[in-house]
N, C-alpha and C positions, 0 to 999 in steps of 0.2 A: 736446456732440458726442462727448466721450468716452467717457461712456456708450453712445454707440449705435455706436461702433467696439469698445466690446468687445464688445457683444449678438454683431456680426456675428462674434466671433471672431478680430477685431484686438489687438494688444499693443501697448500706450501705450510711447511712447518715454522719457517718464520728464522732458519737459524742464518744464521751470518757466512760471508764466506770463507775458508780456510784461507788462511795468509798464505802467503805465496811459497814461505819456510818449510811449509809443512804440505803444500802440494810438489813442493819438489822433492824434499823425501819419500814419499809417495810414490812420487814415478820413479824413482830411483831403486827403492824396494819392487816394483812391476818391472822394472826391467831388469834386476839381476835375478829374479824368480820366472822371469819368463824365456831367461837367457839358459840358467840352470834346466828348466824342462824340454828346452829346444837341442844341449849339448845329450842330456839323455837320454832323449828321444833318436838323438844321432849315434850316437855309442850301442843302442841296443840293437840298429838298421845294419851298423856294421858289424856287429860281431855277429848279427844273422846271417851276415853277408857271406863274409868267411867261414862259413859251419860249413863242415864236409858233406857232401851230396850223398845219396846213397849209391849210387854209381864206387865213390872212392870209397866207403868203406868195403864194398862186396871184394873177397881175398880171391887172389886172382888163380883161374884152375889151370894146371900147368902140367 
């Protein structure tokens, strides 16, 4: 990515790279946060799912 912030005319800040400790924390926090928004993003699809139609609520005339 450095590269292509200088092509654009960007100047690197100069800091060091994160050890590998703390880029594996990292993705480890990204993917139970991105696991968390993908289970309720799923949970909300289903219990849309399941919501009674207006068909089922109208009482039936008899």
């Amino acid at each position: 990515m450095g590269e292509r912030l200088i092509s654009y005319g960007y100047d690197l800040a100069g800091a060091v790279r994160p050890d590998p400790a703390e880029l594996l924390r990292y993705r480890r926090v990204e993917m139970l946060r991105r696991a968390a928004h993908t289970k309720r993003r799923m949970l909300d699809r289903l219990a849309r799912v399941r919501e009674p139609g207006p068909l089922a609520c109208r009482p039936v005339a008899g």
